[in-house]
N, C-alpha and C positions, 0 to 999 in steps of 0.2 A: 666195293663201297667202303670205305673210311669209318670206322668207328661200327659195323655193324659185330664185330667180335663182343666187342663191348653191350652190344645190346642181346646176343645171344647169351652171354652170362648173364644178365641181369633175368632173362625169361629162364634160367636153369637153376637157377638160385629161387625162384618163385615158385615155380613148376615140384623142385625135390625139397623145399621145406613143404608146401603142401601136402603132396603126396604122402613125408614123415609126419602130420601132424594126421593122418589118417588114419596110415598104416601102422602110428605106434612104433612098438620095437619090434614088430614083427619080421621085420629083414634083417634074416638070418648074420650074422658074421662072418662067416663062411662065404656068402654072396657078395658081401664087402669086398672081402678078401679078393676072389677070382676076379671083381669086376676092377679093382685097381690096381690089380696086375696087368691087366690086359691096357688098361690106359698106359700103364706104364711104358710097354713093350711100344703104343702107339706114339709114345713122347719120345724115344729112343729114334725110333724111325724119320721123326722131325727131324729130330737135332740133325743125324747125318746127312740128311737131307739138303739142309740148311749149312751145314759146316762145307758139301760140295761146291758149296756157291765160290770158295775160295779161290781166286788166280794165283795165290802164293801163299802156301802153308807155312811158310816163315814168318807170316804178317799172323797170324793163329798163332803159331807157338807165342809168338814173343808177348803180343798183346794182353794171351792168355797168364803167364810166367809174370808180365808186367801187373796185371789186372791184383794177380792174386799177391803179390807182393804189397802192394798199396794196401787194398783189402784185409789183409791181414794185418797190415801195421796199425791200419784206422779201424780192427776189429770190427767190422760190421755186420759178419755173422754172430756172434759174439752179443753187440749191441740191439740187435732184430730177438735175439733170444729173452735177454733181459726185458726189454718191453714187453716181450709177452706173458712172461712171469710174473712183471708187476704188474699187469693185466689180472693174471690168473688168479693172485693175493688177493687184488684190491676186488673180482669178484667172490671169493673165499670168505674175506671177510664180512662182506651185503650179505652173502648166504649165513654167515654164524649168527650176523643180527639180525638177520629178519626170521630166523628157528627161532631165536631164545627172546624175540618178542611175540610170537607165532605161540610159544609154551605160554609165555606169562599170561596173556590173554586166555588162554585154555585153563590154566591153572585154577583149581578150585578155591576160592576165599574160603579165609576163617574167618570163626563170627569174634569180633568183640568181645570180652568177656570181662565178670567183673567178680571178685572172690567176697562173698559174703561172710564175715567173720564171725563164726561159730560160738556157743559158750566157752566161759574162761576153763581151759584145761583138756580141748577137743584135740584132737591131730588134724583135724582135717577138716575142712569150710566148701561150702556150696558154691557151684559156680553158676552166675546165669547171663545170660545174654543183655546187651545194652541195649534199650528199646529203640530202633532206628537205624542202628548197624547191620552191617553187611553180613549176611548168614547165606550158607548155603542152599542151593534150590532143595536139594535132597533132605535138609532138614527143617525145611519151612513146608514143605509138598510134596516129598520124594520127585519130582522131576530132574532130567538130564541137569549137568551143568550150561551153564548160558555159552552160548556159542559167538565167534566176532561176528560182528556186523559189518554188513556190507561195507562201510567206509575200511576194516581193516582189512576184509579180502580186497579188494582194488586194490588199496596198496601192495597187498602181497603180489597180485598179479602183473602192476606197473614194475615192479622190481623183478621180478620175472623174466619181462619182456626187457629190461634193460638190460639184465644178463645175457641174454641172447644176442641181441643186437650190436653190443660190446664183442663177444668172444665172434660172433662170426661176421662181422664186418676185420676185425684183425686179424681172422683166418683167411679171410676173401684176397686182400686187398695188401697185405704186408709177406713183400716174397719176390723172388727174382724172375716167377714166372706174369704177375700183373706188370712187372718193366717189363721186362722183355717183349709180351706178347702184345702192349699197347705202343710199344716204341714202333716195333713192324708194321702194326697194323697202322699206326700214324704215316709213315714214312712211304708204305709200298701196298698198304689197302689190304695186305696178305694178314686174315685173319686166323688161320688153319691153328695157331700157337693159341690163341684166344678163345680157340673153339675147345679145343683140349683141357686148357681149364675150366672151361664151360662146366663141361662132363665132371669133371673133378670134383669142383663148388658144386656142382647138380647130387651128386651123391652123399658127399659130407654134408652139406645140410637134410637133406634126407636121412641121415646119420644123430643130426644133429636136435633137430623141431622136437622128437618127442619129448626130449628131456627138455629144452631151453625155451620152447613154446614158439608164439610167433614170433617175436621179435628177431629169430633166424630170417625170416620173410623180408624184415625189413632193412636185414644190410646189402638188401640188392639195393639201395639207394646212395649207400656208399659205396658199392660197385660200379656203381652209374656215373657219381662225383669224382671220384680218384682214378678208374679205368680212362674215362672220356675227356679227364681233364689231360691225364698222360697221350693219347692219343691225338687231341687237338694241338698239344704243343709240340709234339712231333709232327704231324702236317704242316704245324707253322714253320719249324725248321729245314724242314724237306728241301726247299730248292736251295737250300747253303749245302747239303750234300749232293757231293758227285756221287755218278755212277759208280767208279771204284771203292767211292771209300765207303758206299753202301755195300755192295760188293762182300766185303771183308770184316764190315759191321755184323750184316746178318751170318758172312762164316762164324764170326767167334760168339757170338749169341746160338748156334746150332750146336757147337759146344758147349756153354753152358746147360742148354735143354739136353743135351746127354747127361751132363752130372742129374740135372732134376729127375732121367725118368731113370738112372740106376739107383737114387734114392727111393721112386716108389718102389722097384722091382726088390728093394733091399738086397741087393747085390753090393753096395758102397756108398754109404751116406757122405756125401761132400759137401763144406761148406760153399753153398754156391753163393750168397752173400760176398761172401769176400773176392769174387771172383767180376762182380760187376762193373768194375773199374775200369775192367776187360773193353768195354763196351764202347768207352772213351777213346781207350789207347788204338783200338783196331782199326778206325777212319784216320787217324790224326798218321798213324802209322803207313799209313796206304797214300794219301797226300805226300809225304815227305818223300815218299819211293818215288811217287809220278813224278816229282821234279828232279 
């Protein structure tokens, strides 16, 4: 079924921010660690998987050699980084304004004050309060200082939630494994690439809710928009690909998902952005052989 990859990540991106908004930071690092290694070594096994599908590894080397040469010229590993930094800023800076309007509110007022000028030859004059001005709770009643009200917690909490929604819809959804794995599953129904990220986004936002709250929850909807919009226009172009040049599509896309899982295994970080070009060159390349 078409596009059900797509809807398994959106139920694992729901399922592990919940779970995070539970369990807190209670899951360990260490479990982090072991459980995406082990995705890893499962991404790895795809890829070659997928790379067997080849009837001509010279249609692979080249596509791949071609891909990465584009790629690198049109820097789009490069440019995937950049936006996510200026992501990362533009929430940096919500986060400096919303502390230091967060303080100012908390901040205790001073009261008004007005110097009453003493006999001629005094050093020093009385101070008193302006009848009406803002004083301290502590010095009108000893009580706490005044606390925000509701209208500025909401806000604090809308901003929040939009912190989250931002960084993990950009985690989700920007990355050569949401192409890749919505291209196949468009093209050949084969979600198994889909499911893998599943688990991925299932545990990074499980990773991620305690700190960024829910709005981790709600970039499964930008999962749902960009995953399914890629997969539907891949159905749509399905019968313009032949057999072969699918073929040799999904070899050199089983190579890219090896660079993806030696990056989580940290065995060798590869720019696999730059390498999606690949993905063009591979059918175009298998066509021009058939004739």
């Amino acid at each position: 079924m078409k596009g059900l990859g797509t809807l398994i990540n959106v139920v694992t991106v729901l399922a592990g921010s919940g779970l995070g908004l539970w369990l807190g930071a209670r899951l360990a690092p260490r479990t982090r660690e072991v459980l995406t290694g082990g995705l890893g070594v499962v991404t790895v096994l795809i890829g070659l998987d997928m790379a067997r599908e080849t009837a001509n590894i010279l249609i692979v080397l080249g596509s791949v050699l071609l891909g990465g040469l584009v790629g690198s010229a049109l820097a789009l590993e490069a440019r995937l980084d950049a936006l996510g930094r200026a992501v990362e800023r533009a929430l940096r800076s919500a986060r400096t304004r919303s502390a230091a309007v967060a303080a100012g509110l908390e901040a205790e007022p001073r009261p008004a004050e007005v110097v009453a000028a003493g006999p001629p030859g005094t050093r020093s004059a009385t101070r008193h309060p302006v009848p009406g001005a803002a004083t301290t709770a502590g010095e009108e009643a000893g009580r706490p200082p005044a606390r925000p009200g509701p209208a500025e917690a909401a806000a604090a909490a809308d901003g929040t939630v939009a912190r989250g929604f931002i960084a993990a819809s950009l985690l989700f959804c920007v990355g050569p494994m949401t192409f890749l794995g919505s291209v196949q599953d468009g093209l050949t129904g084969d979600y198994q690439l889909l499911a893998v990220k599943a688990a991925l986004d299932g545990f990074a936002s499980l990773a991620m809710a305690p700190a960024l709250g829910a709005g981790v929850a709600l970039a499964a909807v930008t999962v749902l928009v960009v995953q399914g919009g890629l997969t539907m226009l891949a159905g749509v172009l399905s019968p313009l690909v032949e057999p072969a040049m699918l073929q040799e599509l999904t070899a050199a896309g089983g190579a890219l998902v090896v660079m993806i899982g030696l990056g989580l295994l940290e065995i060798k970080r590869l720019p696999v952005a730059d390498f999606l070009p690949a993905l063009g060159f591979a059918p175009l390349i298998a066509a021009l052989v058939a004739r």
